[in-house]
C-alpha positions in Angstrom: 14.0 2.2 -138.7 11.4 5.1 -138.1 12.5 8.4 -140.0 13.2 10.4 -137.0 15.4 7.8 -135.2 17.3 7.3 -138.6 18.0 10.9 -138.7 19.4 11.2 -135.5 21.7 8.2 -136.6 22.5 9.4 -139.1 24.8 12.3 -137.1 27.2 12.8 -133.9 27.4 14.4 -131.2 30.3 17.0 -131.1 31.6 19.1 -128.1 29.6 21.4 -126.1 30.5 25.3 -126.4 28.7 27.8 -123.8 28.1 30.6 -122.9 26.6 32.7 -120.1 23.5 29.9 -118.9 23.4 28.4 -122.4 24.7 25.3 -124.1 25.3 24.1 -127.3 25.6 20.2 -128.4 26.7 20.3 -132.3 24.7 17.6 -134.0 27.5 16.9 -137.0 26.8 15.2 -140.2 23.9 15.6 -142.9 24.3 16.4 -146.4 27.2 18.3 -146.9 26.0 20.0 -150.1 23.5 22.9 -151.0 19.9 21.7 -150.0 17.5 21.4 -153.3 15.6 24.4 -151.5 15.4 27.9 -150.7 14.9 29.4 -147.3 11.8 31.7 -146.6 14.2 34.4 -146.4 15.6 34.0 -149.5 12.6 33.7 -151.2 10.9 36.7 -150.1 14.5 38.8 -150.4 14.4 37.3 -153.8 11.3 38.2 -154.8 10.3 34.6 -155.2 7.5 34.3 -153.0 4.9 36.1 -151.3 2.9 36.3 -147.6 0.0 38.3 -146.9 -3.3 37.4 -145.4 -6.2 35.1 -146.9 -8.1 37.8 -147.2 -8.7 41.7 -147.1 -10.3 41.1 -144.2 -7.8 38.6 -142.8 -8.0 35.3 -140.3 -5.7 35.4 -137.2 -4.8 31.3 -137.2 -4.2 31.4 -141.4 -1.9 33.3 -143.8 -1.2 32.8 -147.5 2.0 31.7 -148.8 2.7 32.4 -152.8 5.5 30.6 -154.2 6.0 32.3 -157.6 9.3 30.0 -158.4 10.2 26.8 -159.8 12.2 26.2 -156.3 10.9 24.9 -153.1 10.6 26.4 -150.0 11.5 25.9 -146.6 8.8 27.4 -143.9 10.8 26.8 -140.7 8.7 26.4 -137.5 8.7 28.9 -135.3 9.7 32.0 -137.9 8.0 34.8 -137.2 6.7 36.9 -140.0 5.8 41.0 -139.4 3.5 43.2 -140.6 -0.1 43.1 -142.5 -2.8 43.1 -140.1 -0.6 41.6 -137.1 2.8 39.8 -136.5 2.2 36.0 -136.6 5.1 32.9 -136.5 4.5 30.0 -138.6 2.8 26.8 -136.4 4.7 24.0 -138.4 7.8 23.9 -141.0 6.4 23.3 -144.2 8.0 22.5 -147.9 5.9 24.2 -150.4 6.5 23.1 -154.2 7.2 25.0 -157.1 4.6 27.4 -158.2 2.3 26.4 -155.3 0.3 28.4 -153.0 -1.0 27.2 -149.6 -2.8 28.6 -146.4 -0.6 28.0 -143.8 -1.4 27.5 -140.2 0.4 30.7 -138.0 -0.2 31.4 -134.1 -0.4 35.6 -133.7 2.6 37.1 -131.8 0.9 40.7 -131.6 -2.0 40.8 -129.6 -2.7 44.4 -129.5 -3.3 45.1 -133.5 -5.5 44.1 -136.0 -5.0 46.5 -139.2 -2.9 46.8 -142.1 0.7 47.8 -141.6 1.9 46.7 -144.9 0.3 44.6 -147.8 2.7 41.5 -147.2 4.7 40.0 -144.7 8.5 40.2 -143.6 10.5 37.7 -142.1 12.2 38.7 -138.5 15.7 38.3 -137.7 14.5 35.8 -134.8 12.1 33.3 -134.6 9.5 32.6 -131.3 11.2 31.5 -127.8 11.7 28.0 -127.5 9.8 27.4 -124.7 6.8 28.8 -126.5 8.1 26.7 -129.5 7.4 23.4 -127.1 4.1 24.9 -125.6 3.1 25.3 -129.2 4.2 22.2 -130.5 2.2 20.2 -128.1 -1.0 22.0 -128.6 -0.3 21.5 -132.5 -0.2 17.7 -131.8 -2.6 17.5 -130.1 -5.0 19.7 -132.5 -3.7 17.3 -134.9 -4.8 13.9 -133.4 -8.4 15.7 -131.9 -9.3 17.8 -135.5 -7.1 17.3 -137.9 -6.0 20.6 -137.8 -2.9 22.4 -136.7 -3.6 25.0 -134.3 -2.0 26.4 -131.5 -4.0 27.6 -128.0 -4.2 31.2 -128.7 -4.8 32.8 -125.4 -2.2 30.6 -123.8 0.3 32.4 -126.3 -0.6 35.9 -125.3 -0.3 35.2 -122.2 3.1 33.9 -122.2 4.4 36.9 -124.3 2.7 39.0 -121.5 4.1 37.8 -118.8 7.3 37.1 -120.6 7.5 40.9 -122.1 6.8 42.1 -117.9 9.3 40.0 -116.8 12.0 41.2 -119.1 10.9 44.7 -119.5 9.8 44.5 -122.7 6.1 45.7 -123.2 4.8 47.3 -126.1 1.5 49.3 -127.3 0.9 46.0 -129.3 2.4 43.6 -126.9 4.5 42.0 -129.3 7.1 39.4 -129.4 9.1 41.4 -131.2 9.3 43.5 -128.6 11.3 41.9 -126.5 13.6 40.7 -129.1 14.3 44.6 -129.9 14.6 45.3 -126.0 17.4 42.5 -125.5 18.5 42.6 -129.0 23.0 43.3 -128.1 22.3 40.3 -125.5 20.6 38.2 -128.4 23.7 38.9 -130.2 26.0 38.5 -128.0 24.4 34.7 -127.3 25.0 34.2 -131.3 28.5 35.6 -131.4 30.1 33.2 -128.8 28.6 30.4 -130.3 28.6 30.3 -134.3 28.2 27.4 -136.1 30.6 24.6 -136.3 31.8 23.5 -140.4 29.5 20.1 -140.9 27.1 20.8 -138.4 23.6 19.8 -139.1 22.0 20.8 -136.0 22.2 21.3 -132.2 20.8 20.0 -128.4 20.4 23.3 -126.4 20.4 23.3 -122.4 19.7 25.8 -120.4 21.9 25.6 -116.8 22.0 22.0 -116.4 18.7 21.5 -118.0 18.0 20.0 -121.8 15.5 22.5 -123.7 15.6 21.4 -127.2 16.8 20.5 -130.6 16.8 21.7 -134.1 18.0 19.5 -136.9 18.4 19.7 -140.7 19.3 18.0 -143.5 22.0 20.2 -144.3 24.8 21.4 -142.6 23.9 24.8 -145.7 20.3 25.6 -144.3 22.0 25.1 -140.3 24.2 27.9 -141.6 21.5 30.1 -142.9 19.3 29.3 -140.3 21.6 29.2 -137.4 21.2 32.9 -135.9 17.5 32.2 -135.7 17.6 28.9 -134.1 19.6 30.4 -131.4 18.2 34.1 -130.7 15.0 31.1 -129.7 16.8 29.6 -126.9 19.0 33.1 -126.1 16.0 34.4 -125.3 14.6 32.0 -122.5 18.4 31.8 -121.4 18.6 35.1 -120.8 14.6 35.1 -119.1 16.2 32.8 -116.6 19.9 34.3 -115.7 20.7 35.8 -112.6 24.1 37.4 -112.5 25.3 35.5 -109.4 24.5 32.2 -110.8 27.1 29.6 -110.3 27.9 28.6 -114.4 26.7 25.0 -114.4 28.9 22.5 -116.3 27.8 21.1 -119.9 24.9 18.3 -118.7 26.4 15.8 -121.4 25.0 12.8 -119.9 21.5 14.5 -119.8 21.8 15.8 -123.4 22.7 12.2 -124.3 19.5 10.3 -122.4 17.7 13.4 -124.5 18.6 11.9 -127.8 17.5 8.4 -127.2 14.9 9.1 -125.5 13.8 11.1 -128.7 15.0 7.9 -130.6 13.0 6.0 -129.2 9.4 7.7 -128.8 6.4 7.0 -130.7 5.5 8.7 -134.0 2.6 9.7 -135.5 2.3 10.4 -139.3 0.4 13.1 -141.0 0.0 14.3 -144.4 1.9 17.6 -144.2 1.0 20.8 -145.3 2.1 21.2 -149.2 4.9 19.1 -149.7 5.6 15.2 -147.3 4.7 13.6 -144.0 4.2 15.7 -140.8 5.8 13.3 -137.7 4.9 13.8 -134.3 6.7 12.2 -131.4 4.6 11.0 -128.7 5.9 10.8 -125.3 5.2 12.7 -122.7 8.4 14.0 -121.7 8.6 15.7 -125.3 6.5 17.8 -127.7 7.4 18.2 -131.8 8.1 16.6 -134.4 9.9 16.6 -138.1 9.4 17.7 -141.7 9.5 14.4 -143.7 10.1 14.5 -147.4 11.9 12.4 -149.9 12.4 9.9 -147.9 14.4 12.5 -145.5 13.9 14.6 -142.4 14.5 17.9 -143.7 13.6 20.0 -140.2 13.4 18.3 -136.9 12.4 20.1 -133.6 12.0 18.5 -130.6 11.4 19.9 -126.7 11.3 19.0 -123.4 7.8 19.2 -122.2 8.4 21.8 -118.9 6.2 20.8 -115.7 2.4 22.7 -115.9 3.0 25.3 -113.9 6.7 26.1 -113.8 7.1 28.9 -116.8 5.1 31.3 -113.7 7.5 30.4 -111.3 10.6 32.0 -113.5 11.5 35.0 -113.4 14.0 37.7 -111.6 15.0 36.6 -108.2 13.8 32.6 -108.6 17.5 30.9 -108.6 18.0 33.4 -105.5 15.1 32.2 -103.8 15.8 28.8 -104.1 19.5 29.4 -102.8 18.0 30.6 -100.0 15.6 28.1 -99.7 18.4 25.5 -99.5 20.3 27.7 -97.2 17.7 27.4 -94.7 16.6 23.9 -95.4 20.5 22.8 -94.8 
């Protein structure tokens, strides 16, 4: 059985909780002990790793990753790191040995600064929107199979913090991410609040109204723990893009979520060596974009997205969910 499906077998599917637009399907089961691992930000709280760039004079799509202990460590897709020369998030998750260094392949999140801030990175409290996690994911897969590489579109990125940051009021001198994190940061938290972790979860299906977005896995219900506030301030974010106060609440799309999970089951994979430590898996269908962190014979960090229509991330926006009621009204 291919790694990914195996994985998904391998848990359940638990009861929805919501709240506001957004949905949570637990994804119970994994190992139920402490992962052999740390977590980027307890290696960089610790003092057991460092980030900064490649050079003094620095390369946008690159950073440099230090691991100065004899533990691994967990890159998650998707963190964003802040400071040095700009604000970047991390393109792929990535196990990096003991005592290893690696260049690791980062997407910038700041498009309005290019000096030095601070000598080394810090981890953020969030990590990039998921819908720009799927965006990315695809254009990293693609990268993949056309160069070998794992690079993301850059332009397309700034412009879907741009028009993101107008659309929810959250432009900065720099025009970064971060920025609108900071502006909608009580709402962020309000999103993790209502819906905490469950004991023995591993991981998560998140929709959005009655729409499937995405899901995050693990291979321990530990790291979902650690993890878990950043994982969803990524979906809070395009939840809260896409509310509209008068909204009817939708229910809980369970049959959706669970066509979702087979239809993830069951798509094609591609293998690649991965950055430091395993096999990089792709799925490739083309209602989906991501992929998983293979290693030891485990998936240690799956993320997989619904691939959104070309065309309908412009059409979002305040006043879209009352257009269409309209629309209908007049249509009917």
């Amino acid at each position: 059985m291919d790694a990914i499906a195996s994985a998904l077998g391998a848990v359940s599917l638990g009861g929805p909780a919501g709240h506001e637009n957004l949905w949570v399907f637990p994804l119970m089961g994994g190992n139920g002990g402490p992962p052999d691992y740390l977590t980027l930000d307890e290696a960089l709280e610790g003092g057991h790793a460092r980030v900064t760039e490649v050079s003094e004079d620095g390369s946008v799509p690159e950073l440099r990753f230090v691991n100065e202990s004899e533990h691994r460590i967990l890159l998650l897709d998707g963190e964003e790191l802040v400071g040095a020369k700009q604000n970047r998030t991390l393109n792929v998750s990535i196990m990096v040995g003991a005592k290893q260094t690696v260049v690791v392949p980062v997407t910038c999140v700041e498009q309005g600064r290019w000096s030095y801030r601070s000598p080394e990175f810090q981890t953020a409290r969030h990590a990039h929107f998921a819908r720009a996690r799927a965006a990315k994911a695809a254009q990293v897969s693609e990268s993949l199979r056309s160069r070998g590489s794992r690079e993301a579109d850059q332009d397309q990125v700034w412009e879907e913090i741009s028009s993101r940051a107008r659309r929810m009021g959250a432009v900065s001198p720099t025009l970064a991410m971060d920025e609108i994190y900071e502006k909608h940061r009580r709402r962020v938290e309000s999103y993790q609040r209502a819906l905490p972790a469950a004991e023995g979860q591993a991981g998560a299906v998140f929709a959005i109204g009655g729409q499937v977005a995405g899901l995050d896995l693990f291979d321990s219900a530990v790291t979902l723990r650690k993890l878990w506030p950043k994982i969803v301030s990524s979906y809070a974010v395009d939840a809260i893009d896409r509310f509209e106060e008068e909204d009817e609440r939708t229910e809980a799309p369970a049959e959706a979520v669970g066509a979702f999970l087979q239809t993830v089951a069951r798509a094609p994979v591609e293998r690649f060596p991965a950055i430091g430590l395993g096999e990089d898996l792709r799925v490739a269908a083309p209602s989906l974009a991501g992929g998983a962190l293979h290693v030891d014979g485990r998936v240690v960090h799956m993320a997989v997205f619904s691939r959104e229509p070309a065309g309908e991330e412009e059409t979002r926006g305040p006043g879209r969910a009352r257009m269409a009621r309209a629309s209908r009204r007049r249509s009917g």
